[in-house]
N, C-alpha and C positions, 0 to 999 in steps of 0.2 A: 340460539344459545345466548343467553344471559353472560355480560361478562363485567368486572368493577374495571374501569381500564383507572391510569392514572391524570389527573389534572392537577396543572400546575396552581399553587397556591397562591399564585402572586396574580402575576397578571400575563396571562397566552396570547398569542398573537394575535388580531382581530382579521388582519387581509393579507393579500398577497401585497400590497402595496408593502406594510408595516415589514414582510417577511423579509424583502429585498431591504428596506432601510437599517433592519437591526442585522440580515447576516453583513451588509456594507460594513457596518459600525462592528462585530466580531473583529471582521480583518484589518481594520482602521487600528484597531484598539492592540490588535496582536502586532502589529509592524512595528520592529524598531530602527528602520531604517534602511539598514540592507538585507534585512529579512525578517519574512514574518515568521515567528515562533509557532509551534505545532497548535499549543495551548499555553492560556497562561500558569504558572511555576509548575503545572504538573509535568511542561513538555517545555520547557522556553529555549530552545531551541532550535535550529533548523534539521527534518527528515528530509532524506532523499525522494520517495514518493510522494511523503504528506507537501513538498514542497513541488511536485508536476503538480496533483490536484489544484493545490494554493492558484498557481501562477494561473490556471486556466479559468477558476473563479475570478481572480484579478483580472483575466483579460475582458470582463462583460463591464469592469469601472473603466480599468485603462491599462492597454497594451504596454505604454511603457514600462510601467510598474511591475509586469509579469514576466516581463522579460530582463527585469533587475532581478527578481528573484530569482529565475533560470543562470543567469549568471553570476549570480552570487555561489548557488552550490556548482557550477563548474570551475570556481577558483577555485577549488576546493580538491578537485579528480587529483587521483594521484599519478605518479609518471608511468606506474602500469596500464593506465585507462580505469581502473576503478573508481566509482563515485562512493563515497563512502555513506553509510546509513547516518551520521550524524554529523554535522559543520555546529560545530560550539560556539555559540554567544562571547561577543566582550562582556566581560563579568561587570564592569564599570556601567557600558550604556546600561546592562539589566539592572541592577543595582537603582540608578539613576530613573528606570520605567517602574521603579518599584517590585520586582520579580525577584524571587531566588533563585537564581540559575547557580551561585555558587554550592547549592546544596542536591541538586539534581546530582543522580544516581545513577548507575556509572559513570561517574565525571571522564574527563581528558585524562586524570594521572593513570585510573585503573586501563586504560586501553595502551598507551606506552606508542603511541604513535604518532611522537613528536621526525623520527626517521625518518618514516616514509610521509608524510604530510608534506603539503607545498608550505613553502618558508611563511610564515606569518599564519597557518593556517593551524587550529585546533579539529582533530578527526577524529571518528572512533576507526576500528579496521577493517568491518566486517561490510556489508553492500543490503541493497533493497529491491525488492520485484522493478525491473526495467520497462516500468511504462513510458517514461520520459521522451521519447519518440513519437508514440501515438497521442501525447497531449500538448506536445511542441506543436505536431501535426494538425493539432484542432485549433489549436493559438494563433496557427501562422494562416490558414488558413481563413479563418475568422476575421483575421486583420487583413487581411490583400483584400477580400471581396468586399470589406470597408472602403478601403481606398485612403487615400491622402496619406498624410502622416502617419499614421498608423500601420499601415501597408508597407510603406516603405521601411520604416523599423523594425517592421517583421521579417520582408525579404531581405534588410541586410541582417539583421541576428542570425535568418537562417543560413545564409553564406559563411558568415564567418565562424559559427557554432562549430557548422557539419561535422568537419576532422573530430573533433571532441566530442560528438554523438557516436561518429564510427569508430573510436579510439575506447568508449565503452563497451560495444557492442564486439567489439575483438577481444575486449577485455575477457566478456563474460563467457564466449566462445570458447577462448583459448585455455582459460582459468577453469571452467568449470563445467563445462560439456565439450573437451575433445576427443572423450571416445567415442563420437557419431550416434547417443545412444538419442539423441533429441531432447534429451532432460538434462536439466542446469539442477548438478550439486551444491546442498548448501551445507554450510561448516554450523550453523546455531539458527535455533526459532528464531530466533529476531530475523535475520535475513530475509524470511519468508513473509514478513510483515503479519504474521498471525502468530502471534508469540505464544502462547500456550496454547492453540490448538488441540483437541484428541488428536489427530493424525499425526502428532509427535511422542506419545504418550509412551510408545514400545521404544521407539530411539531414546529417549529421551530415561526410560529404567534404566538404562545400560553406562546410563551417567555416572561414575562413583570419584565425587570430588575427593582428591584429595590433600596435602598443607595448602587449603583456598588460605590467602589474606583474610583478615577479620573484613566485614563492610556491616554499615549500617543503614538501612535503605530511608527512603527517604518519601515516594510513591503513596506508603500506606499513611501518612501524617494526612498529603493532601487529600487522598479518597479515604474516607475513614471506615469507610465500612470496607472490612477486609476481606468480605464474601468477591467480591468487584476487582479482584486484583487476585495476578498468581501466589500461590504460597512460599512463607521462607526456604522449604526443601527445593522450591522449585527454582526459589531464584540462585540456590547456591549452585544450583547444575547448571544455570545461566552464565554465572562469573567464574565458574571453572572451565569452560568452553572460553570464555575469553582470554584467561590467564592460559591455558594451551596456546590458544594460538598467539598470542603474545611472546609469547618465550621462544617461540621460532620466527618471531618479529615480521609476522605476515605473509610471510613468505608461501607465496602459492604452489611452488613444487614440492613444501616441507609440509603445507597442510594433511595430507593425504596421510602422514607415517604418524600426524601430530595429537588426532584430535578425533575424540571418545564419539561426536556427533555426526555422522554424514550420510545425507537424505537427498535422494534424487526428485525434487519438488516440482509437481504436475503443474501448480497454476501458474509458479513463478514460469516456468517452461511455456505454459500459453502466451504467459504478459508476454517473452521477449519475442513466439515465434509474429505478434500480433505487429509488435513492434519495430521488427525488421521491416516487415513489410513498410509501414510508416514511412520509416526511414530511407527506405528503397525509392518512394514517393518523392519526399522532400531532396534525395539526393539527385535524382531525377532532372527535378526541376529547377536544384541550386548550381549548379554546375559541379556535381560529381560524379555524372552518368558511369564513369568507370568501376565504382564500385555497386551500382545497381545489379547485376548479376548475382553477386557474391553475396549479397544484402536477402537477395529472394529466395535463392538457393539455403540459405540458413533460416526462413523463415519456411518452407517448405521443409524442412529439416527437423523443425522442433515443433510443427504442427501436426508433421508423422507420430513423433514420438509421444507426442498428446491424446493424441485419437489411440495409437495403440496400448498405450495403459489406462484405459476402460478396462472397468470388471464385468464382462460379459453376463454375469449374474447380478449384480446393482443398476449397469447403464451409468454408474459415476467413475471418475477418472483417479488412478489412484497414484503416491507416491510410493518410492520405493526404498529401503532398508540397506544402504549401500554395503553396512559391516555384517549383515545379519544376507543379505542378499533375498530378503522376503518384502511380497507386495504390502503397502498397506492401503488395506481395505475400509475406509469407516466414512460414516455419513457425515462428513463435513462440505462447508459451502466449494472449499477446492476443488473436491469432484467436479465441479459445473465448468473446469476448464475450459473445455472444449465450447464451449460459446464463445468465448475471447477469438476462437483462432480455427477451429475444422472447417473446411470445405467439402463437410460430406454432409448433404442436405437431411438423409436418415440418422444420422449420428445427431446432428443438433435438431431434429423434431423428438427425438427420442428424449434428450435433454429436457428441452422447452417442456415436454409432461411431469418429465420428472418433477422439475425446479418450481410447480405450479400445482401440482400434487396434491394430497393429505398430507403429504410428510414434512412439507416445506411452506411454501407461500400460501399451498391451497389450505392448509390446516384452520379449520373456522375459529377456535381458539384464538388464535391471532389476534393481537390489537387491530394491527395493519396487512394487508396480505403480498407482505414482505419476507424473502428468503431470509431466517436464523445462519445460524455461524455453524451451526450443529443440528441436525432432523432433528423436529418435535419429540418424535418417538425415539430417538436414541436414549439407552439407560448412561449415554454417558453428556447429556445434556444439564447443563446447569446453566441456565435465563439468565444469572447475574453478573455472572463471571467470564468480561473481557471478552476472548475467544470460540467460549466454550456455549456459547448458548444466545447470547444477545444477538440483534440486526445491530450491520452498523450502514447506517446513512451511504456513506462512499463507495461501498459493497456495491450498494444498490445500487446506483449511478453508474459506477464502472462495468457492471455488466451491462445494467438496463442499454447504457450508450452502446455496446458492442452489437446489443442484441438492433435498435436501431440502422447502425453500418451493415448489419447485411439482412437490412429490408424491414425488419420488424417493431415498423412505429406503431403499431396497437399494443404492442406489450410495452413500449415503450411509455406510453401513453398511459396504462393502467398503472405502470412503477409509478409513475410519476406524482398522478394525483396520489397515490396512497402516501408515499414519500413527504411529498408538502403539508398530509394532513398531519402525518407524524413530527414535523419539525415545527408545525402549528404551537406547539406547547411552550416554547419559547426557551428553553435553554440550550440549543445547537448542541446535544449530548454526546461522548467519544462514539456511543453504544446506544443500544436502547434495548430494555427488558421488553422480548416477545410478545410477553401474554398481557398484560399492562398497559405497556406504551411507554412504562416509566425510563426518567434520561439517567444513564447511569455514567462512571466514567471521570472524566474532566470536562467542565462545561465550556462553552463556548470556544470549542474547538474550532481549528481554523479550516478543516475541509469540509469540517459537516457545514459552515458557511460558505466555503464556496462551491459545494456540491447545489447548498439551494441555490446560490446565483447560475447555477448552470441549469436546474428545472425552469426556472423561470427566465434565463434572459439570453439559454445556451445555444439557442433556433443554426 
């Protein structure tokens, strides 16, 4: 099949050599010090996730540095154990690296969570997929079997972290999956890190904002084409879920009676049951063998709960409708939970077809024969838009590596080279348009750089 893909008009990468020295220079260029920003002005910032990915890309230049960033967003947890999804910028040093952070959208004022925030600390209120365990794990890991100084900075970060990895992981337990169902509710898309998603689409009708604050966003200046970005309807059910849970000032026993949003979310539920485990590992070995039990026992917990919200009719994993108490069922990349975290070898070969399929990576259409955000064939697929249709680089990484951990270096090995051809084109894109190739997004994002330092130098 005949296809126009897209090439870049400037100048694409020539080698892997070139690929390692410009994604280096991305994160060089995004650091300002005590942390590297997601991207520049679209994101200047530090993300709770995009900041695991960052750190473990940083750890193939240098351990220290990845383990500032990990401890940058743990000054940050708040005294419930929660990590918050956004640590804000000094507006001076941005200022000063030439970035608009003072114009990024939802700022600090709209989230009102100067209370619960640690003293000197700007937060939003809401939290991000809990990979942060399994990518300490690959950090700390990485740096002992170096040895020297690097080893040793790893084994004391992880000593002294620990508490405040298990003070998240109680957090998320006790906040949002204590009625044993194995699945971690979330209060807004963002939390789920797939912000407009289809598989939010029925929660997310049931939105009906109302006296929201005026806002003016900001997002669509930087990405101009506005096909690449959610729409205004959608982002007012965005800031109305915040301004809810604002007004009961965070409060995790008040959520529940507060807020028009809440979704029992399948992958976030794999990320943490993936993560316990991690954790179980690292506590193991750092001396916190006492909470090992309790660590496994919840990671067994929410791997159950993974595997059994599979739609026995799709073979993908579904979220659930916690106000409406109905499954949702649709072709998005989520479904493929169960690769992060099942221990049933017929569950994940089943997967492994699907995810490989006509409908997904096997689709020949494809630029790259890389899993979409959304099946090729769904009538609710849109290539351009964010969530709903693009590859995004880190997707692919973060499963490809799961798929790896339990044995599966040939798939590994094919993500991989497709992966590096696609980041070949040279602007590290948030996203990338399926059928094309084309980088959409914010450019030189900081995971899609350190995701290729983890192709290339993650051994």
């Amino acid at each position: 099949m005949s296809r126009t893909l897209w090439t870049n008009p400037d100048r694409p990468i020539a080698d892997l050599d070139e690929l390692r020295t410009r994604a280096r220079a991305v994160l060089a260029q995004n650091d300002k010090g005590t942390m590297v920003t997601a991207a520049p002005n679209l994101y200047p910032h530090q993300w709770s996730w995009d900041a695991a990915f960052v750190a473990t890309g940083l750890s193939t230049v240098g351990v220290p540095r990845a383990l500032a960033e990990l401890d940058h967003l743990l000054a940050a947890q708040w005294d419930s154990g929660m990590i918050p999804h956004i640590v804000f910028a000094d507006e001076v040093q941005l200022r000063g690296a030439g970035l608009r952070g003072a114009g990024y959208f939802p700022g600090v004022d709209r989230w009102r969570t100067e209370r619960a925030s640690p003293a000197g600390v700007k937060s939003s209120g809401i939290c991000q997929p809990p990979v942060h365990a399994t990518l300490v794990r690959r950090i700390v890991e990485r740096a002992t079997s170096r040895g020297g100084e690097d080893g040793r900075l790893a084994e004391d970060f992880a000593r002294r972290t620990l508490p405040q990895w298990i003070r998240w992981h109680e957090w998320m337990r006790r906040a949002r999956a204590s009625d044993r169902s194995g699945l971690v509710t979330i209060y807004h898309g963002w939390e789920s890190g797939m912000d407009n998603s289809p598989r939010f689409d029925g929660p997310y009708s049931r939105v009906h904002p109302g006296d929201l604050e005026p806002f003016v966003r900001t997002d669509t200046r930087i990405v101009e084409d506005a096909s690449q970005r959610p729409s205004d309807e959608e982002y007012a059910r965005y800031l109305w879920l915040v301004q809810q849970m604002a007004d009961v000032r965070f409060d995790d026993a008040r959520l529940p009676g507060a807020v028009d949003f809440q979704v029992k979310d399948v992958f976030m539920s794999a990320a943490f049951a993936a993560a316990n485990e991690d954790l179980a590992v690292l506590a193991e070995r750092f001396g916190h063998s006492d909470e090992v039990t309790r660590l496994r026992e919840w990671s067994a917990e929410f791997r159950e709960g993974v595997d059994a919200a599979v739609d026995p009719a799709t073979g993908l994993a579904r979220d659930r409708d916690l106000l409406t108490g109905e499954w949702i069922s649709l072709p998005t990349i989520a479904g493929f939970a169960p690769l992060l975290s099942t221990a049933d070898p017929a569950l994940r070969a089943a997967q492994l077809v699907l995810i490989e399929g006509p409908e997904w990576a096997g689709d020949p259409r494809l630029a790259f024969p890389l899993p979409p955000s959304t099946s090729t064939t769904s009538p609710l697929l849109r290539p351009r838009e964010y969530w709903r249709g693009p590859v995004w680089p880190v997707m692919t990484w973060y499963i490809a590596e799961a798929m790896r951990r339990h044995g599966d270096g040939g798939r590994y090995a094919r993500w991989r080279e497709a992966s590096i051809a696609q980041l070949m084109e040279g602007h590290f894109g948030e996203y990338y348009e399926p059928f094309t190739g084309e980088p959409l997004g914010s450019y030189h994002q900081s995971w899609t750089a350190a995701v290729a330092l983890e192709w290339l130098d993650g051994s």
